[in-house]
N, CA, C and O atoms as a Maestro MAE file, in Angstrom:
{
 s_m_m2io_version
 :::
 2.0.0
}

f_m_ct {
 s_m_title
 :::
 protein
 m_atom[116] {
  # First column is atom index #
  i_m_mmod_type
  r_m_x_coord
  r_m_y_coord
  r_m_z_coord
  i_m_residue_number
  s_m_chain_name
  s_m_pdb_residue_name
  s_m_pdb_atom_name
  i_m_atomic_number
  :::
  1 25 -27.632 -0.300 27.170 1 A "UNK " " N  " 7
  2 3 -28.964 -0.468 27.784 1 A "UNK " " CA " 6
  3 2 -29.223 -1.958 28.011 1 A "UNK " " C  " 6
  4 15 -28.958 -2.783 27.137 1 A "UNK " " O  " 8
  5 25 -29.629 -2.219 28.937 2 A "UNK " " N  " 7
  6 3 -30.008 -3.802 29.390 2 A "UNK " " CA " 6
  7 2 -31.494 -3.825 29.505 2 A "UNK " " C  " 6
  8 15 -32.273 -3.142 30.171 2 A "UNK " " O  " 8
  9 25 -31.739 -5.247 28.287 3 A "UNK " " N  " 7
  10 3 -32.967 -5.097 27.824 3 A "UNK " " CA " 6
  11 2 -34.252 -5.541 29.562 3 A "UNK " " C  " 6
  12 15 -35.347 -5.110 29.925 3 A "UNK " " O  " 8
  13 25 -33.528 -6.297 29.973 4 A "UNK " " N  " 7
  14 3 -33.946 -6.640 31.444 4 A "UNK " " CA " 6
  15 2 -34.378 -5.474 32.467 4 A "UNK " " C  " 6
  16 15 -35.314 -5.523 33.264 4 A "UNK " " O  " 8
  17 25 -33.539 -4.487 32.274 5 A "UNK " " N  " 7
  18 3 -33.495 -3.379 32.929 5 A "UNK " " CA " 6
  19 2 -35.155 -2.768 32.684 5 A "UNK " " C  " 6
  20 15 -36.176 -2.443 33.289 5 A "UNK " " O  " 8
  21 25 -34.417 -2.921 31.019 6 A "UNK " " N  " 7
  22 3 -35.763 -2.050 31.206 6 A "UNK " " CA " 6
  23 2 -37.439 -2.370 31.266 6 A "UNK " " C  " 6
  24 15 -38.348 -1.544 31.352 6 A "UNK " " O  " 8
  25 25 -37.510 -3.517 31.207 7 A "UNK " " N  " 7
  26 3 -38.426 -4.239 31.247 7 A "UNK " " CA " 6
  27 2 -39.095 -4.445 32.324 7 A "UNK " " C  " 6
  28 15 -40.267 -4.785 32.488 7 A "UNK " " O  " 8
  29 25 -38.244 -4.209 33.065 8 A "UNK " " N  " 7
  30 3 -38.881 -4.284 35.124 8 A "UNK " " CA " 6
  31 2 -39.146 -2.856 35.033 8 A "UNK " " C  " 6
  32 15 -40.235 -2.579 35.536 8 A "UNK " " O  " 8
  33 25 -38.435 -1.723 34.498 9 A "UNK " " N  " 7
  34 3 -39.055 -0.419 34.611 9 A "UNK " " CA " 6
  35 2 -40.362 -0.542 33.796 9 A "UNK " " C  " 6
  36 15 -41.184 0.239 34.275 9 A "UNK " " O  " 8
  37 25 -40.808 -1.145 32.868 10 A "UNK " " N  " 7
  38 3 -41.779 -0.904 32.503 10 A "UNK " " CA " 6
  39 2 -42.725 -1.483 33.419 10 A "UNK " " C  " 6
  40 15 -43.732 -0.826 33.685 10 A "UNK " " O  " 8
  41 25 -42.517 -2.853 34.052 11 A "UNK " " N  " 7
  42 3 -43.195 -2.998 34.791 11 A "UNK " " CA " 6
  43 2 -43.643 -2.273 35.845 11 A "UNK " " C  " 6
  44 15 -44.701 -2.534 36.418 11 A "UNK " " O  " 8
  45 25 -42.696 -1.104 36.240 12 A "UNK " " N  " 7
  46 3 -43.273 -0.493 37.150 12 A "UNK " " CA " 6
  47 2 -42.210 -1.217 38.828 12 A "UNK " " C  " 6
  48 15 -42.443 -0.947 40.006 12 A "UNK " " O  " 8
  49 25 -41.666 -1.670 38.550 13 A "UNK " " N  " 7
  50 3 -40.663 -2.378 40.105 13 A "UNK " " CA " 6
  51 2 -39.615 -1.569 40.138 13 A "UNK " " C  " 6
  52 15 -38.902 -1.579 39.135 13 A "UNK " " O  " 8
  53 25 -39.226 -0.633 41.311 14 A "UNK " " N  " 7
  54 3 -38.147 0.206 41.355 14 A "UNK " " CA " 6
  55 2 -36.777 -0.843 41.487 14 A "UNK " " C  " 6
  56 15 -36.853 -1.721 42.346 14 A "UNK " " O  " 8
  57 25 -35.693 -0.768 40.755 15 A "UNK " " N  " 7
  58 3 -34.636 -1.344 40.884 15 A "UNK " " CA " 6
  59 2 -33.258 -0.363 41.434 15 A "UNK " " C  " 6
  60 15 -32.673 0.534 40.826 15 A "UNK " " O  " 8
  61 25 -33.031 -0.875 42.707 16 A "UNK " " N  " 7
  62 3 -31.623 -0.046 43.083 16 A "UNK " " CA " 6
  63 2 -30.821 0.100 41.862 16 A "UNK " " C  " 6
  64 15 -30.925 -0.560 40.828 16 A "UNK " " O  " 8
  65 25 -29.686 1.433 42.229 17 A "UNK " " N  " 7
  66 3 -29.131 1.765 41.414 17 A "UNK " " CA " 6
  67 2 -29.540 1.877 39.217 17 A "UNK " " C  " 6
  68 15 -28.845 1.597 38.239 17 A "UNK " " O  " 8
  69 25 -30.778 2.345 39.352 18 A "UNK " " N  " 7
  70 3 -31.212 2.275 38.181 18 A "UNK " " CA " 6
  71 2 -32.322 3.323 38.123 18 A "UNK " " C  " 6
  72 15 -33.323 3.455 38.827 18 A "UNK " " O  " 8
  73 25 -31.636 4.387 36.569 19 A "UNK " " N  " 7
  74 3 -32.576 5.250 36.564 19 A "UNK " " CA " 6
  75 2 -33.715 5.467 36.107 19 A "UNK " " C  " 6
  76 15 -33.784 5.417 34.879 19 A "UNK " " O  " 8
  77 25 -34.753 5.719 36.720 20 A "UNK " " N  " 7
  78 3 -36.105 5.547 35.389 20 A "UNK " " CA " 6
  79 2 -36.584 6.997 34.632 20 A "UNK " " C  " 6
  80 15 -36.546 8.134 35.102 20 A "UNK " " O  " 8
  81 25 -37.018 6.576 33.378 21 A "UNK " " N  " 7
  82 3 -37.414 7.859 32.851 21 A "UNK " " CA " 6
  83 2 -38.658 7.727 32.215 21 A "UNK " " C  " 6
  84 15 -38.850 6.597 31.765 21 A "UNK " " O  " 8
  85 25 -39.616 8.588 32.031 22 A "UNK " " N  " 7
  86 3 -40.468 8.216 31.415 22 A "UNK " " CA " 6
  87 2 -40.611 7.654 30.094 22 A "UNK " " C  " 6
  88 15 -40.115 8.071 29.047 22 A "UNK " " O  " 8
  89 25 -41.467 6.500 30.308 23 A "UNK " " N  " 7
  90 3 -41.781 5.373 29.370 23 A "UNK " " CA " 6
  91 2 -40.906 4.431 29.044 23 A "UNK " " C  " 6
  92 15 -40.694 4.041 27.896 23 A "UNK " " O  " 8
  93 25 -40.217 3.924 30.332 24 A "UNK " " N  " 7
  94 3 -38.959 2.906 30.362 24 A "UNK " " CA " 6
  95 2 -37.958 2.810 29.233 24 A "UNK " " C  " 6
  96 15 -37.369 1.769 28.939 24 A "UNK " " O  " 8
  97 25 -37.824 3.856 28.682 25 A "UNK " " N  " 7
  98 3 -37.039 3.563 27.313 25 A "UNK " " CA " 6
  99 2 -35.417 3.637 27.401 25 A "UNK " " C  " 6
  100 15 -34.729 3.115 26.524 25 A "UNK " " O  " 8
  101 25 -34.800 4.372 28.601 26 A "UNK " " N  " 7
  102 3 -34.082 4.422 29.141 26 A "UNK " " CA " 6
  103 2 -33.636 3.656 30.670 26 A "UNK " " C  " 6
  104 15 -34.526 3.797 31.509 26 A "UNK " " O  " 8
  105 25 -32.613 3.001 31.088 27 A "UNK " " N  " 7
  106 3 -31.968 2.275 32.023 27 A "UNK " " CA " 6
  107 2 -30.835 2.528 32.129 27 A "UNK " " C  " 6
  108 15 -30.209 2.269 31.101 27 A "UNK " " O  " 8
  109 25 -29.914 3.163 33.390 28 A "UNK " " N  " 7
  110 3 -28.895 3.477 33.671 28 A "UNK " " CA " 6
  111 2 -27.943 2.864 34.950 28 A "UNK " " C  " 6
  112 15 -28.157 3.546 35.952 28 A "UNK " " O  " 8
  113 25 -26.968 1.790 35.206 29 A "UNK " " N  " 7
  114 3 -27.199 1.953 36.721 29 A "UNK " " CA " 6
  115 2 -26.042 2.468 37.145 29 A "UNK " " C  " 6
  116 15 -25.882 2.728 38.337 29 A "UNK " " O  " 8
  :::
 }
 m_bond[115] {
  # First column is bond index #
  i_m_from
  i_m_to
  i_m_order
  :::
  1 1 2 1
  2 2 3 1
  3 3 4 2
  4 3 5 1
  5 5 6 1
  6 6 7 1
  7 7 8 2
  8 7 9 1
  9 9 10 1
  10 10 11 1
  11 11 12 2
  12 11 13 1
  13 13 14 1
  14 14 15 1
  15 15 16 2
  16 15 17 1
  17 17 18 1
  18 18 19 1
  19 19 20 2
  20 19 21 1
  21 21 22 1
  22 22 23 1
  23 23 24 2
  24 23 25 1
  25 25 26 1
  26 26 27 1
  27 27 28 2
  28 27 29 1
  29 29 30 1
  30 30 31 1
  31 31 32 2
  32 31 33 1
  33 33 34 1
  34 34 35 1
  35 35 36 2
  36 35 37 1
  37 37 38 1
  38 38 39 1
  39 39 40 2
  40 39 41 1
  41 41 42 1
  42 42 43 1
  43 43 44 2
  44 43 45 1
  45 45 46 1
  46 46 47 1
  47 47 48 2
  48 47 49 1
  49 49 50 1
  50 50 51 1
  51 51 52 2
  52 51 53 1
  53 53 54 1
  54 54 55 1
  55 55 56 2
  56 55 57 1
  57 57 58 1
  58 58 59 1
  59 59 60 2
  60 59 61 1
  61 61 62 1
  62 62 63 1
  63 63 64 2
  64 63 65 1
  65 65 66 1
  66 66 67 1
  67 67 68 2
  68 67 69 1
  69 69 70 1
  70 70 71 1
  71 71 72 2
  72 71 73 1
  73 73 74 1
  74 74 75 1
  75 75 76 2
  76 75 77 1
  77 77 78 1
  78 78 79 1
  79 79 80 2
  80 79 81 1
  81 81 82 1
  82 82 83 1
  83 83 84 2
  84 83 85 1
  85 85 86 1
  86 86 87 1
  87 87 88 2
  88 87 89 1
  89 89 90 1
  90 90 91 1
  91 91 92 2
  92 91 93 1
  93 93 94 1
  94 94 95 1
  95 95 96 2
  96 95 97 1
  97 97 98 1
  98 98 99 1
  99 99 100 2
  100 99 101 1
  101 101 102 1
  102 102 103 1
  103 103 104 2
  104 103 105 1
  105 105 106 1
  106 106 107 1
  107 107 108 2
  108 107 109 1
  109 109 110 1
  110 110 111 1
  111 111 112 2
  112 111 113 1
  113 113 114 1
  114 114 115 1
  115 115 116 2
  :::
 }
}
């Protein structure tokens, strides 16, 4: 998990190739 990753998901910014799940706790790309 890339702590970066998920941190823009929490923010709410869709990132190509990256999956979101609810409550950013998860990041996949």
């Amino acid at each position: 998990m890339d702590a970066d990753a998920c941190l823009v998901i929490e923010v709410g910014d869709p990132q190509p190739g990256n999956l979101n799940l609810v409550g950013g706790e998860f990041a996949a790309n």
